[in-house]
DRENMARLO-731334 format. One line per field, with one value per residue: x, y, z of N, C-alpha, C in turn; residue number from 1; residue in three letters. Coordinates in Angstrom, 3 decimals, always signed. Example, Ala and Ser with C-alpha at 12.3 -4.5 7.8 and 13.67 -1.06 7.14 Angstrom:
<nodes>
n_c1	+13.190	+12.850 .
n_c2	-5.690	-2.250 .
n_c3	+7.800	+7.080 .
ca_c1	+12.300	+13.670 .
ca_c2	-4.500	-1.060 .
ca_c3	+7.800	+7.140 .
c_c1	+13.200	+12.900 .
c_c2	-3.300	+0.030 .
c_c3	+7.800	+7.870 .
i	1	2 .
aa	ALA	SER .
</nodes>
This chain:
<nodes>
n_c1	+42.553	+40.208	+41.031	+38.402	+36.464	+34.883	+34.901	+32.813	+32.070	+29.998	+28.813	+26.082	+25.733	+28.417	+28.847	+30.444	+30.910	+30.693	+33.428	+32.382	+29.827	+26.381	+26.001	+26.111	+28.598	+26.858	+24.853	+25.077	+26.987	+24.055	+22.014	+23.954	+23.987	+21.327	+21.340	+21.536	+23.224	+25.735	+25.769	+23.090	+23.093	+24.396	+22.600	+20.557	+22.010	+23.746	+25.883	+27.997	+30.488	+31.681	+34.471	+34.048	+32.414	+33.371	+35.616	+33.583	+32.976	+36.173	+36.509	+34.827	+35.766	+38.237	+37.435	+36.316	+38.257	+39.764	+38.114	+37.811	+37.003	+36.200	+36.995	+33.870	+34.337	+33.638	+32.413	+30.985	+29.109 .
n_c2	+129.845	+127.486	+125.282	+124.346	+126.179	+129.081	+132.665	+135.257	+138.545	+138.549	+135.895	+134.575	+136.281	+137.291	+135.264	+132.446	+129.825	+126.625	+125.997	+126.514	+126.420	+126.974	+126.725	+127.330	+127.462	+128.237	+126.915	+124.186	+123.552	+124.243	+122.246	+120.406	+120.963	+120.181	+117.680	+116.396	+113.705	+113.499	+112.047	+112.082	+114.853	+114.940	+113.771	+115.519	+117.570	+116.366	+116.936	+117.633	+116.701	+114.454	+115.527	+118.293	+119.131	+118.637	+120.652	+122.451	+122.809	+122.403	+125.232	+126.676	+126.245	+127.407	+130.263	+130.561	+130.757	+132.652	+134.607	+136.570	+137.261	+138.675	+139.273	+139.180	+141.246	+139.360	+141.340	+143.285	+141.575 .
n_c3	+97.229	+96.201	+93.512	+92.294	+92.552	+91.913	+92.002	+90.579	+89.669	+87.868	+87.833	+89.333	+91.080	+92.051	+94.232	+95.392	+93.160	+91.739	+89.590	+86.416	+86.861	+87.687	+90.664	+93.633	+96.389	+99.136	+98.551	+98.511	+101.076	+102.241	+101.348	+102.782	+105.671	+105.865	+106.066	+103.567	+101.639	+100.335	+97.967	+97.338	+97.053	+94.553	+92.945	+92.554	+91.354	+88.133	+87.519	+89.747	+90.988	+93.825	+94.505	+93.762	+95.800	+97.966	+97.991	+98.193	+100.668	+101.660	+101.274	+102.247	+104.985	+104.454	+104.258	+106.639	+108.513	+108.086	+109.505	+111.866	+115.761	+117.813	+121.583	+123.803	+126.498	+129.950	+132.066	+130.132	+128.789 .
ca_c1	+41.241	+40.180	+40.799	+37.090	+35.376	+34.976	+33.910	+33.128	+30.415	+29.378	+28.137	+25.577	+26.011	+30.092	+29.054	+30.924	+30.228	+31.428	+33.379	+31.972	+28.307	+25.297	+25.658	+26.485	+29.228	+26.139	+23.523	+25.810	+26.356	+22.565	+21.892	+24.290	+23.605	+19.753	+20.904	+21.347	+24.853	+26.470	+24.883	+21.801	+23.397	+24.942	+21.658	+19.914	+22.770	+24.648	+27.391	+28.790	+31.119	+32.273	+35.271	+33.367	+31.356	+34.475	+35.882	+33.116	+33.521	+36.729	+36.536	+33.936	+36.599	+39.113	+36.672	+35.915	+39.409	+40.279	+37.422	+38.699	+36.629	+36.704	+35.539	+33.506	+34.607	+32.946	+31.914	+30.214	+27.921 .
ca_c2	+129.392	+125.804	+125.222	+124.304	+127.303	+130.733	+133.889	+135.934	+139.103	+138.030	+134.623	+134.185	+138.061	+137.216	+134.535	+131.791	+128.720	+125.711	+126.306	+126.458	+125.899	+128.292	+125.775	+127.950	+126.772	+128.117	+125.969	+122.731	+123.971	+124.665	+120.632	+119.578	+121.046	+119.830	+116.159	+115.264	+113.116	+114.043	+111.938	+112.836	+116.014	+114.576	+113.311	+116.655	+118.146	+115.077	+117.762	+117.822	+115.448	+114.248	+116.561	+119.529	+118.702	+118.761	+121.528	+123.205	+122.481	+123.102	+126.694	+127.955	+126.060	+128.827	+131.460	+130.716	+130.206	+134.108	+135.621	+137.600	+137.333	+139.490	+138.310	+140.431	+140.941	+139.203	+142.350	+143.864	+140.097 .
ca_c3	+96.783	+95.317	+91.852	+91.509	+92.794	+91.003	+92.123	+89.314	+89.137	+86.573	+88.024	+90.816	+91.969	+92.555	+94.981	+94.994	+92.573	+91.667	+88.115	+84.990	+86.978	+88.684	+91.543	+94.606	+97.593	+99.669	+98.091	+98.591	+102.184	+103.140	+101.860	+104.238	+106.670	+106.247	+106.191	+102.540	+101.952	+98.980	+96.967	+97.236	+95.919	+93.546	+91.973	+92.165	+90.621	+88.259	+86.675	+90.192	+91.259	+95.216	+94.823	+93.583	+97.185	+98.966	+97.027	+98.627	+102.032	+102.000	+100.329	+103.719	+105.967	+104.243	+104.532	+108.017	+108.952	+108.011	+110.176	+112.965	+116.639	+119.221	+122.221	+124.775	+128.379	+130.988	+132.361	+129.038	+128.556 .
c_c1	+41.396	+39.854	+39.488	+36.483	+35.781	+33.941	+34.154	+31.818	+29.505	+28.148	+27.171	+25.746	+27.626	+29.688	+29.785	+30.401	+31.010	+32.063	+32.857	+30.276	+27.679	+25.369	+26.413	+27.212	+27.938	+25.044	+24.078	+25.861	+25.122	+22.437	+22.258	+24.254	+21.944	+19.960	+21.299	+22.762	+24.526	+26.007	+24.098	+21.927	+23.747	+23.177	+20.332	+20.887	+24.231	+26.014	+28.019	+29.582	+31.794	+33.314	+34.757	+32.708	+32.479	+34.961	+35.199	+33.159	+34.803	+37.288	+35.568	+35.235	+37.645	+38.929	+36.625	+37.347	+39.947	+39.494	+37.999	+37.109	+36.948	+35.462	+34.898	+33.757	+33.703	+31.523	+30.630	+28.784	+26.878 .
c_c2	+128.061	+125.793	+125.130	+124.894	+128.713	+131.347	+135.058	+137.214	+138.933	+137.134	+134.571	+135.610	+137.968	+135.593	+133.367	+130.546	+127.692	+125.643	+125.600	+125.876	+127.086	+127.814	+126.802	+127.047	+127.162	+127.006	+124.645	+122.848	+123.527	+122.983	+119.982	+119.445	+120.782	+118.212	+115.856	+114.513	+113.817	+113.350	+111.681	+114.728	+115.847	+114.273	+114.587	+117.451	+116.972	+115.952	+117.788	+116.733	+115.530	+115.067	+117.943	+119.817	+119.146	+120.092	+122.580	+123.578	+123.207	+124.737	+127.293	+126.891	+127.353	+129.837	+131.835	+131.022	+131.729	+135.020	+135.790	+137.644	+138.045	+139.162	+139.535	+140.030	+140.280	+140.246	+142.909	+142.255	+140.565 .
c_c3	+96.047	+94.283	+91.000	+92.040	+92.537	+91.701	+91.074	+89.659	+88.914	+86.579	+89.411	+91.905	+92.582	+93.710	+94.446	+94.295	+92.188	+90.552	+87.118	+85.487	+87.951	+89.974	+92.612	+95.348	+98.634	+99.723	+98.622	+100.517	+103.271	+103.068	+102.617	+105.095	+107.128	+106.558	+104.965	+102.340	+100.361	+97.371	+96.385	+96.339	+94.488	+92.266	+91.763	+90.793	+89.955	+87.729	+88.190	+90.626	+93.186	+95.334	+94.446	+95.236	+98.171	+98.962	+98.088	+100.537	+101.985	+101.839	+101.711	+104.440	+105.960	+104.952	+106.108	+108.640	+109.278	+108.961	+111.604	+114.141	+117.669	+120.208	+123.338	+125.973	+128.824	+131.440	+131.399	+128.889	+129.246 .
i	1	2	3	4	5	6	7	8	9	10	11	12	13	14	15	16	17	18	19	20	21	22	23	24	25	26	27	28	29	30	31	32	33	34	35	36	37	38	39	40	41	42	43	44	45	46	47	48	49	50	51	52	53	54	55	56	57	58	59	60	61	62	63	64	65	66	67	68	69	70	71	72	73	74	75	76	77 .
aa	UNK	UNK	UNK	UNK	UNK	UNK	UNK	UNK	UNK	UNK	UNK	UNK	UNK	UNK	UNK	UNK	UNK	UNK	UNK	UNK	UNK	UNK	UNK	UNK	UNK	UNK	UNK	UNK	UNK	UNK	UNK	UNK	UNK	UNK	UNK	UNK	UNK	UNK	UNK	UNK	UNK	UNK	UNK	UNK	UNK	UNK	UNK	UNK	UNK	UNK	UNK	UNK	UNK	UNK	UNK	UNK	UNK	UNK	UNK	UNK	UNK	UNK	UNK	UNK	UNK	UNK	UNK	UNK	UNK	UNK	UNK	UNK	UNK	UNK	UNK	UNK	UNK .
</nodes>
């Protein structure tokens, strides 16, 4: 895991966040994937910084990285 993202209980229902902030790796995410650059994030949210951004990114690259696919036959489609 990346030094700047915590999953805690505690915080955000365990989801993951960016440390020591409510700021979700989802939330950062969803903007990007709408279009906004980073900093445009940045100026919604100024406590985060371009590596917090990254940070996040690469923390679902992880995530993604571990999920397991199984693919369906031909046949079964």
């Amino acid at each position: 895991m990346h030094p700047l993202i915590d999953v805690n209980p505690r915080v955000m229902l365990g989801k993951p966040v960016i440390r020591g902030t409510r700021i979700t790796v989802e939330n950062i995410l969803e903007r990007l994937g709408a279009g906004e650059a980073p900093e445009e994030i940045q100026e919604a949210y100024p406590q985060l910084s371009l590596e917090a951004i990254r940070a996040a990114l690469a923390y679902a690259a992880e995530v993604l990285s571990g999920e397991v696919v199984y693919p369906i036959p031909e046949e079964a489609a």
